[in-house]
ZAMIMI-518117 format. One record per residue (C-alpha): residue number from 1; x, y, z. Coordinates in steps of 0.1 Angstrom, whole numbers, plus 5000, padded with zeros to 4 digits. Layout:
N
+-----+------+------+------+
:   k :    x :    y :    z :
+-----+------+------+------+
: NUM :    X :    Y :    Z :
...
+-----+------+------+------+
//
This chain:
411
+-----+------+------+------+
:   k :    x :    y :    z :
+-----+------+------+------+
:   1 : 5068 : 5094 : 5219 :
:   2 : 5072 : 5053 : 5221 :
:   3 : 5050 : 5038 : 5191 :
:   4 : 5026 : 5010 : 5200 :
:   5 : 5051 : 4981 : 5205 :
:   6 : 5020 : 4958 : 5191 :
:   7 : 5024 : 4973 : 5157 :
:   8 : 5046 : 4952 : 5130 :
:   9 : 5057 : 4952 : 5096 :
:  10 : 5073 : 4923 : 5080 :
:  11 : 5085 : 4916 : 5046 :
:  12 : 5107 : 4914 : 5014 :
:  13 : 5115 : 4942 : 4987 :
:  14 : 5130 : 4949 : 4955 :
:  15 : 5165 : 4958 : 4978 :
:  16 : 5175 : 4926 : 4991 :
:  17 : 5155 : 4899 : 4969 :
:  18 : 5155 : 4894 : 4931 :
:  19 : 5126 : 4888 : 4909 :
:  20 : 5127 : 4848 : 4913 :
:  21 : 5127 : 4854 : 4953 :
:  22 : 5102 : 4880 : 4952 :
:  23 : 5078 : 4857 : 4929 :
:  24 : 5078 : 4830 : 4954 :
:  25 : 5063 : 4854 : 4984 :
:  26 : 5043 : 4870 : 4961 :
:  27 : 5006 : 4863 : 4974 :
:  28 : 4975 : 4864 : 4949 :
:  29 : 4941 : 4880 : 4950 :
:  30 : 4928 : 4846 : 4955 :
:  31 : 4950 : 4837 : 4984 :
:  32 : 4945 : 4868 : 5006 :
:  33 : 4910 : 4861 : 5017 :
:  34 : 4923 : 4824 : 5033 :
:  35 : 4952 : 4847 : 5048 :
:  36 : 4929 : 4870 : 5066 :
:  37 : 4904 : 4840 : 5075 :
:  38 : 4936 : 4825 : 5091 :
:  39 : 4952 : 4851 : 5109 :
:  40 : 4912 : 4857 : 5126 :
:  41 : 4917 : 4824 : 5138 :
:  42 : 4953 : 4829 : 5151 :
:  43 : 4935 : 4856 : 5175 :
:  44 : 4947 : 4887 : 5149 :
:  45 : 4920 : 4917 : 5148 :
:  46 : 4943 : 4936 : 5124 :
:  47 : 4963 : 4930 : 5095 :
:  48 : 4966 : 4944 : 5061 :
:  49 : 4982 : 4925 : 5032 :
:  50 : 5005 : 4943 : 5001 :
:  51 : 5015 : 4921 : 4973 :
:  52 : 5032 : 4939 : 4947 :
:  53 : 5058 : 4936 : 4915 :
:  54 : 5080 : 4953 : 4935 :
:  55 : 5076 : 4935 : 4973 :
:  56 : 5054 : 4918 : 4997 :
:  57 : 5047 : 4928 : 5031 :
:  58 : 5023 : 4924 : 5061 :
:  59 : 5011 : 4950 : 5086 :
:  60 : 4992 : 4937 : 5115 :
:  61 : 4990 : 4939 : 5154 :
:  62 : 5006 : 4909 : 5169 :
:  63 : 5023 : 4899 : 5202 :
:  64 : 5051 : 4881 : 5177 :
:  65 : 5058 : 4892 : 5143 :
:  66 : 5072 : 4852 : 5138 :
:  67 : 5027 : 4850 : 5137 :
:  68 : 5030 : 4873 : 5105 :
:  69 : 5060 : 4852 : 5087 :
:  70 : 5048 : 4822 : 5095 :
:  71 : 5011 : 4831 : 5074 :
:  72 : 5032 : 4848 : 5048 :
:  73 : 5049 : 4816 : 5039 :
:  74 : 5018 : 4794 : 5046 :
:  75 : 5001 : 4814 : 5016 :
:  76 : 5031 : 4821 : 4995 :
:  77 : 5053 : 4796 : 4981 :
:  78 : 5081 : 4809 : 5000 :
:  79 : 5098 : 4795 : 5028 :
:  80 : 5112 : 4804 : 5066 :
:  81 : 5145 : 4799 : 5056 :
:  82 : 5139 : 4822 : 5022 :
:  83 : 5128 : 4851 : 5044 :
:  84 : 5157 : 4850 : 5067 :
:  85 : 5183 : 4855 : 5041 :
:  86 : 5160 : 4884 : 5020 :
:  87 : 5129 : 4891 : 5049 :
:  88 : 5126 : 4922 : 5073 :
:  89 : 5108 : 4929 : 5107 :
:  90 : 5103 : 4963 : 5116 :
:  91 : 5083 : 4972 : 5149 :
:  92 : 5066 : 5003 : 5162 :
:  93 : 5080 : 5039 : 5152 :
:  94 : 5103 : 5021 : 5127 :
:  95 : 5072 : 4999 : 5110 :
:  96 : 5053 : 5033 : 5114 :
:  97 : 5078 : 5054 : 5094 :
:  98 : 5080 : 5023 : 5065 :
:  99 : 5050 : 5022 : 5057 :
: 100 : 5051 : 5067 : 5050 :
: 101 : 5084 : 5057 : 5028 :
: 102 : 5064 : 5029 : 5010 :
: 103 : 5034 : 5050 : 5004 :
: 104 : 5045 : 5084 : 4994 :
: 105 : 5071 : 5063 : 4968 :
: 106 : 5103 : 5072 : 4983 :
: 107 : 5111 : 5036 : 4987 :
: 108 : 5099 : 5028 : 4952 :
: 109 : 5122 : 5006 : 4929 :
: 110 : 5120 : 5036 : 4909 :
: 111 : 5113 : 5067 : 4926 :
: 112 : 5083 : 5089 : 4929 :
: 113 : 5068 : 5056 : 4916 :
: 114 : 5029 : 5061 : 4930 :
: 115 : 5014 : 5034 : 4917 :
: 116 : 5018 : 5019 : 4955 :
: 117 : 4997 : 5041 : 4971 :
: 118 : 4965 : 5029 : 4944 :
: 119 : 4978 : 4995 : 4958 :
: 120 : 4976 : 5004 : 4998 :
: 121 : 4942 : 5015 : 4991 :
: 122 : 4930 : 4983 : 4976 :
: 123 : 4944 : 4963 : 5003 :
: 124 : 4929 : 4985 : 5031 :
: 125 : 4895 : 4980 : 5021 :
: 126 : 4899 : 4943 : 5019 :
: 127 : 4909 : 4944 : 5053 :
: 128 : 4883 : 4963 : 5063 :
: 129 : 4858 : 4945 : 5049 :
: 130 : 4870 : 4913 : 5064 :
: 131 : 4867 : 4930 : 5097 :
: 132 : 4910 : 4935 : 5103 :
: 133 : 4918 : 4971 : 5104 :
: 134 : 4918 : 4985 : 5140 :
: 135 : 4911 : 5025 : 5145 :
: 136 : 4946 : 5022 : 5148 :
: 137 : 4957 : 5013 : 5113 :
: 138 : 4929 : 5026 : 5102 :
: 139 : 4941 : 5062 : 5109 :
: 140 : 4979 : 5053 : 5100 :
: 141 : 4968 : 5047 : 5067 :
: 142 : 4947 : 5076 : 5068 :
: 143 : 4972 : 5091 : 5076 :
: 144 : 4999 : 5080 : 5049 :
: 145 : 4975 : 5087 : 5023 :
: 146 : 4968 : 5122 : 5032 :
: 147 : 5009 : 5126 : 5035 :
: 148 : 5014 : 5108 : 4997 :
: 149 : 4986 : 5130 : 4987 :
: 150 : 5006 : 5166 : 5000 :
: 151 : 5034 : 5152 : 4983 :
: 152 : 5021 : 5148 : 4951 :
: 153 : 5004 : 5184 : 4950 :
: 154 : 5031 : 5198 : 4970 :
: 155 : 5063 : 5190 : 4952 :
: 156 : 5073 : 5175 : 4915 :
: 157 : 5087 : 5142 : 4930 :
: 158 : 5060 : 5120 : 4903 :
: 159 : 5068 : 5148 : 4878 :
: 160 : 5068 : 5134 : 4845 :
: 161 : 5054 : 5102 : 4835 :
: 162 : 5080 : 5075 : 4851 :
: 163 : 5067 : 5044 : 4866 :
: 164 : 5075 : 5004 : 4853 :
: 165 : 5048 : 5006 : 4829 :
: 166 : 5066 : 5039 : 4812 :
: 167 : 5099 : 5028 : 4819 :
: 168 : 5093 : 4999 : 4794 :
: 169 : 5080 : 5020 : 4766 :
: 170 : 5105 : 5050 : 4772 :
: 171 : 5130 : 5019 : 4764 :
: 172 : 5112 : 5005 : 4731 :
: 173 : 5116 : 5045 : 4721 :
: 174 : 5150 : 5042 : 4732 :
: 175 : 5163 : 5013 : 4716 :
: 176 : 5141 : 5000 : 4688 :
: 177 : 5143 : 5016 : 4653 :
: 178 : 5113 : 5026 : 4641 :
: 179 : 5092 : 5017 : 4662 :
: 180 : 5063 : 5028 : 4651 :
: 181 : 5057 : 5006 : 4623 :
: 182 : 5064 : 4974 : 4645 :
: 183 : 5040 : 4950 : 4654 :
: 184 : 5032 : 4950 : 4693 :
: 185 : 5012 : 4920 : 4714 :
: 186 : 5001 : 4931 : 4746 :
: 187 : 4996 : 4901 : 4767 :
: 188 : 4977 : 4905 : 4801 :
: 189 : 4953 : 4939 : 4811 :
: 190 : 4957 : 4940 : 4844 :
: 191 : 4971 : 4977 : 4859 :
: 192 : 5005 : 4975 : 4850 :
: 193 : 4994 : 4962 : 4813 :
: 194 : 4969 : 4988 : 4813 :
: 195 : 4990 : 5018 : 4822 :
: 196 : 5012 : 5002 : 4795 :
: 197 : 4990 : 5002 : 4766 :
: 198 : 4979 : 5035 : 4779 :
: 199 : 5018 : 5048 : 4776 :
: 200 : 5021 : 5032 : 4742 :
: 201 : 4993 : 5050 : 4730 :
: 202 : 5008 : 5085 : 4743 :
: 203 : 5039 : 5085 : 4735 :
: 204 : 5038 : 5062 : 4699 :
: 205 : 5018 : 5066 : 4669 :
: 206 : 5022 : 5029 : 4664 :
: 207 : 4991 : 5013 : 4651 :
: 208 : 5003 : 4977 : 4653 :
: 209 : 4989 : 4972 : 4688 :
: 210 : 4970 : 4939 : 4693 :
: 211 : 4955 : 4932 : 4733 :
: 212 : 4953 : 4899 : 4741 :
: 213 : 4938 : 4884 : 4773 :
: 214 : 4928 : 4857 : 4789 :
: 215 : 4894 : 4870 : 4796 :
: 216 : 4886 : 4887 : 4763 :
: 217 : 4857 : 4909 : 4777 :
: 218 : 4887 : 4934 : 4797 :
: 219 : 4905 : 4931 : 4767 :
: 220 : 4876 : 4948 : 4749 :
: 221 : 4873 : 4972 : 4771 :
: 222 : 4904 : 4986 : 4772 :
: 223 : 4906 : 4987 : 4732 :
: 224 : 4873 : 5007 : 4734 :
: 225 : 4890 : 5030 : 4749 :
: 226 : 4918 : 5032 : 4727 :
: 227 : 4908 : 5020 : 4693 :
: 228 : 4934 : 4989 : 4691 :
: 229 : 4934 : 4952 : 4679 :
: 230 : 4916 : 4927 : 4700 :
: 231 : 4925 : 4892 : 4696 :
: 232 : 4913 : 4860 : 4714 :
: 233 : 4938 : 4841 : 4740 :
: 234 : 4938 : 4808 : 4717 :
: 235 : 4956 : 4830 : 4686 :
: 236 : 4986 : 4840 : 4709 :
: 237 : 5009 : 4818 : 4694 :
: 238 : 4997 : 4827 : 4661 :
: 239 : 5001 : 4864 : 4673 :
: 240 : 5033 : 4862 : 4692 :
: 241 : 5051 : 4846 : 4653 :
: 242 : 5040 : 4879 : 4638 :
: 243 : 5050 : 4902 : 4666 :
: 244 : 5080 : 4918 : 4671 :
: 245 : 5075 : 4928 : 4705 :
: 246 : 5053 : 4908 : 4733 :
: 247 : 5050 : 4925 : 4764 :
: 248 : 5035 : 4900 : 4794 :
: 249 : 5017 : 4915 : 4821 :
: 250 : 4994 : 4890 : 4830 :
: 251 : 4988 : 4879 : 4870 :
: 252 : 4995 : 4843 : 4861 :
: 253 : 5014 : 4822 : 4897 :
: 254 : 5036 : 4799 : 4864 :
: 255 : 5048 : 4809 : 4832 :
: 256 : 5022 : 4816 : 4809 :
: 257 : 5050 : 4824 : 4780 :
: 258 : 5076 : 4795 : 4774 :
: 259 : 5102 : 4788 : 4741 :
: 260 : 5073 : 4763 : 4723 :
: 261 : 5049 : 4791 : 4720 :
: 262 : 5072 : 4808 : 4696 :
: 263 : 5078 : 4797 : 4659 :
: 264 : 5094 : 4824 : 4639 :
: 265 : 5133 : 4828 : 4632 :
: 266 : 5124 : 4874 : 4633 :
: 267 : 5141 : 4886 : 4661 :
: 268 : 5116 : 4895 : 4694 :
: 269 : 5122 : 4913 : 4721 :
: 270 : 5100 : 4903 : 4754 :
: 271 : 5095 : 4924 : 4781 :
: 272 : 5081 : 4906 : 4810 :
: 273 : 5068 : 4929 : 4836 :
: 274 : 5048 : 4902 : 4857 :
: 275 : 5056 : 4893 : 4890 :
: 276 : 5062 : 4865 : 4896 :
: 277 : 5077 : 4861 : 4866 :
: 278 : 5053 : 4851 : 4837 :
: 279 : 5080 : 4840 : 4809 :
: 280 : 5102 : 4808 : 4811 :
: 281 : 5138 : 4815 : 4810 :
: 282 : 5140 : 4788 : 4781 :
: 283 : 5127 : 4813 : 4758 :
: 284 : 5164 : 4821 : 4757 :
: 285 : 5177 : 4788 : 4740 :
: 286 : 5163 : 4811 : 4708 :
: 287 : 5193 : 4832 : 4693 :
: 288 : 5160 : 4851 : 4680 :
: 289 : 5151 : 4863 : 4710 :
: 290 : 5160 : 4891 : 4735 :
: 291 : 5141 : 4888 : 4772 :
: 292 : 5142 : 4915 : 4800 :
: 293 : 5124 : 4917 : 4830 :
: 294 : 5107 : 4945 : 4852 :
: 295 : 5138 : 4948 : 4874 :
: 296 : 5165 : 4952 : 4847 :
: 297 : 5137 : 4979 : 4828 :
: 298 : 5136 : 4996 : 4870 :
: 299 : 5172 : 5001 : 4868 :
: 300 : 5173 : 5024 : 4834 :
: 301 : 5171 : 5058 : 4847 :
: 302 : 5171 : 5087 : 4830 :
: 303 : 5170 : 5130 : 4832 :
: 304 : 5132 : 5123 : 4847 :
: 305 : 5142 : 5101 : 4877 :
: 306 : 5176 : 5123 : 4886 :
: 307 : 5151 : 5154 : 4886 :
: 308 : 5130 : 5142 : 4910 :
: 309 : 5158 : 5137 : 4933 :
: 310 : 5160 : 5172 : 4942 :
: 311 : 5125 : 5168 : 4955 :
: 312 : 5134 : 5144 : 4983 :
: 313 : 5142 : 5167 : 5010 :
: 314 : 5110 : 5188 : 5012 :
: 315 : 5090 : 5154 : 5007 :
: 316 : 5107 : 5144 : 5037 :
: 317 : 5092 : 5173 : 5053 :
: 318 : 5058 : 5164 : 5047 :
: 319 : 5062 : 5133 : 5059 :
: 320 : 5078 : 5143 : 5093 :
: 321 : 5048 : 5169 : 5094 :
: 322 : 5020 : 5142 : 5092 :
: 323 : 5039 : 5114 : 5111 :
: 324 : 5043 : 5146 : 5138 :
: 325 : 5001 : 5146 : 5135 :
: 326 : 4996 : 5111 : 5140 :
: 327 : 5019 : 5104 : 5165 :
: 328 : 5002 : 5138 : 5184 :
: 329 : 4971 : 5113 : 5180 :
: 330 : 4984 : 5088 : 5193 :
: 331 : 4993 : 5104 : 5222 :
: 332 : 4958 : 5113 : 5227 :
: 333 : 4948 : 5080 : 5226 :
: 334 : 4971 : 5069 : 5259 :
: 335 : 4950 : 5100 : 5283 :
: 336 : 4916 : 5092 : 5261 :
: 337 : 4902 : 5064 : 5286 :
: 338 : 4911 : 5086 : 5316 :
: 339 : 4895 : 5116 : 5305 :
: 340 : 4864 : 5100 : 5291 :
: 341 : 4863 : 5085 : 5329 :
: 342 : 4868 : 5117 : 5347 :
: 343 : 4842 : 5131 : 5322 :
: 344 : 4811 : 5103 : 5335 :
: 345 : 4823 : 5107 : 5372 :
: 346 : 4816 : 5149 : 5364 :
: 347 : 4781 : 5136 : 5344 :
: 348 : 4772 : 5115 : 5377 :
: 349 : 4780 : 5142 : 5401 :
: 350 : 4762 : 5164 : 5377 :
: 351 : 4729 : 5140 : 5372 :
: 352 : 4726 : 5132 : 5412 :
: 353 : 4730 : 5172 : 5422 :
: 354 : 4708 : 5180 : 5396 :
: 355 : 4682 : 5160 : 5415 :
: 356 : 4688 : 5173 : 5449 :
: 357 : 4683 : 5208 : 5435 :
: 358 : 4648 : 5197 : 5417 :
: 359 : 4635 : 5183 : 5448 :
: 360 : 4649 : 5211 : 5472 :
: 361 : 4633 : 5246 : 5450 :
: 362 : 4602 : 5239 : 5434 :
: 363 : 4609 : 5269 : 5408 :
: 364 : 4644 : 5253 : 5399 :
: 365 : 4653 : 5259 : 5365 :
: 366 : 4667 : 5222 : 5352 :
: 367 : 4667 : 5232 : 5317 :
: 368 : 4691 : 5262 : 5318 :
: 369 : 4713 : 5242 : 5350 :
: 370 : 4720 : 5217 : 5327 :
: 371 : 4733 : 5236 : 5299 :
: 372 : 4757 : 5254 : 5321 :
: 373 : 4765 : 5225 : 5342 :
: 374 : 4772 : 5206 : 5305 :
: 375 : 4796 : 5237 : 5292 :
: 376 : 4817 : 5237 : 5326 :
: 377 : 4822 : 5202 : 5322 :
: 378 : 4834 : 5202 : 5286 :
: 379 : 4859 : 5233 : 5297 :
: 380 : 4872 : 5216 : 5325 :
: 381 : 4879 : 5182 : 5305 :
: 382 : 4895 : 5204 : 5276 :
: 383 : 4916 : 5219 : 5298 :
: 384 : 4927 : 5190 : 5314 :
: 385 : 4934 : 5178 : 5277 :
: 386 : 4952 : 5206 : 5266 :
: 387 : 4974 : 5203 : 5297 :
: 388 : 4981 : 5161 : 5290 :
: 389 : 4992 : 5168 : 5255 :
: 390 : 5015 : 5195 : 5268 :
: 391 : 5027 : 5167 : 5294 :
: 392 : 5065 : 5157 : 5291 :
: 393 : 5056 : 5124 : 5307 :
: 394 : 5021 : 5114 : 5300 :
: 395 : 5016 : 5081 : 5317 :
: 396 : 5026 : 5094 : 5352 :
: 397 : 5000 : 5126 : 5344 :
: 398 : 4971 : 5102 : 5335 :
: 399 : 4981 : 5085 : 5369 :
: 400 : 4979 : 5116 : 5386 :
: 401 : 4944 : 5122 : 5376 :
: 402 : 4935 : 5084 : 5385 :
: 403 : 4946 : 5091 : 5419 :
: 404 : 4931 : 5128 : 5424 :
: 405 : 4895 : 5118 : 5410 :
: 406 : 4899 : 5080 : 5423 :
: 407 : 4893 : 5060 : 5390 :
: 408 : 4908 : 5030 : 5377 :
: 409 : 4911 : 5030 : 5342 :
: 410 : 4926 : 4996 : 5325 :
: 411 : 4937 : 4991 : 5289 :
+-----+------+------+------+
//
């Protein structure tokens, strides 16, 4: 069955553009509402936006996905020429089946990765709320939650606890000595900093944790809920010359951490898991200091990760299953206007015999003729339902009921 040809997906991942590429599309909180404002004004009714660590992309109904590059890179800081060397366009079926990969985290930087899917949900309802999800992305996404959801319950692909956040504390247990008695900034509690602190705090008994943010009251928050060090944004230098490992996870669009915020000869190790990224490479004209970044922490596997690979196959499954459903849907959708027009030209025939009967028998029962006449049509419109979705070629079956009720139905 064709996909809707209207339906595209364009953008840039993890798989073709590094972290300097990927931090110039990257698109903020801030700048999606202008993006959505803009694309009503381009004619768009539909389009959801996904900015991540990890990539950006648009999904949106448009006559030419060129429309949808074009806004990315008005609202990004990346340009035409950037995307054709790193971008993608996918259309109908193709766009369709992304978007399951993307949100069931198959095509996660580090697979089984769900954090995406928390992601997809935030972005629908800002799309929704700005008026730009059709019932036709609507129920995709519907659709692709309700697939990532089976998967999850289903099979052990997210077994373990393995995302970017994890990954960079699995290598602090890894590699540092000790590490329980070194001291820890946390800088930035968005949800990647968040899930971090929350995986330091599970699998360390460090007690050398300090938060530090630039808003201190979601800094508070979070060490309410986990008994750690709060500290106020203006100390960070101060902080950072004690630590012995900063981890930056702020949302910043420019470097928030550069070389002349650090003064202390102790060796530090940074981990910057911002995106863009929120560290200045000068921090290494220090011989003190070691720097890493989300996509080098992505590519450390380990047992965890090779597990879930058994799990692919029967995740695939699911996801063949539910596009199957949709799809099915979809199908429905082409016969929908024909049926619902056969259905009133049944409802007219039945109002207008309806009042030749009432005027021809006095004693006519309207009541109970209108109950029967009501179930005989809803049979006869299932049936003819039932035999369109069994239809090898539906568009010449919806014109065959044009022709043999005479209606005109026009999309």
């Amino acid at each position: 069955m064709p996909a809707p040809e209207f339906f595209f997906c364009i953008g840039l991942s993890y798989k073709k553009a590094d972290a300097a590429l990927r931090g110039k599309f990257s698109i903020t909180s801030k700048s999606i509402p202008f993006l959505l404002e803009e694309a009503q004004t381009k004619g768009l009714d539909a389009l959801m936006i996904s900015s991540t660590c990890n990539r950006t992309e648009l999904y949106g109904e448009v006559s030419d996905p060129q429309i949808l590059i074009d806004l990315l890179c008005t609202h990004s800081q990346g340009t035409p020429e950037d995307f054709k060397g790193v971008g993608f366009t996918r259309r109908g079926q193709e766009a369709i089946d992304h978007l399951f990969r993307v949100g069931t985290g198959l095509d996660s930087q580090i697979l089984g990765d769900f954090e995406i899917i928390a992601q997809l949900k935030h972005s629908i309802k800002l799309s929704k709320r700005n008026n730009m999800l059709s019932p036709f992305m609507e129920r995709l996404f519907n659709a692709v939650l309700q697939a990532s959801k089976r998967i999850k319950t289903e099979t052990e692909l997210s077994s373990g606890a393995t995302s970017v956040s994890y990954v960079s504390v699995r290598y602090m247990l890894d590699t540092i000595d000790d590490l329980d008695n070194k001291k820890i900034v946390l800088f930035g509690v968005g949800k990647i900093g968040r899930n971090t602190c929350e995986n330091l705090v599970k699998h360390t008994k460090n007690s050398h944790i300090t938060l530090i943010n630039r808003t201190r009251a979601r800094a508070d928050q979070l060490a309410g809920k986990f008994s750690i060090d709060v500290k106020d944004y203006a100390v960070l230098p101060v902080e950072i010359r004690n630590a012995d490992i900063l981890v930056v996870a702020t949302g910043a669009e420019q470097p928030t951490i550069s070389k002349a915020l650090i003064h202390s000869d102790k060796h530090l190790l940074i981990l910057d898991l911002s995106m863009p990224k929120n560290v200045h490479p000068n921090v290494l004209d220090l011989p003190n200091v070691t720097l890493l970044h989300l996509d080098e922490l992505s590519k450390m596997t380990d047992k965890t990760l090779e597990m879930r690979k058994v799990h692919i196959p029967k995740a695939n499954e699911i996801i063949a299953a539910t596009t199957a459903e949709f799809n099915q849907w979809l199908e429905t959708r082409k016969f929908a206007p024909a049926l619902s027009a056969v259905k009133k030209l049944m409802k007219d025939i039945q109002r207008k015999e309806l009042e030749v009967q009432r005027k021809k028998n006095p004693s006519f029962d309207d009541q109970q003729a209108t109950v029967v006449s009501e179930k005989l049509i809803q049979k006869l419109t299932n049936r003819m339902a039932n035999q369109l979705r069994e239809s090898d070629n539906t568009h010449e079956s919806v014109k065959a009921l044009e022709s043999l009720f005479n209606i005109s139905v026009h999309d």
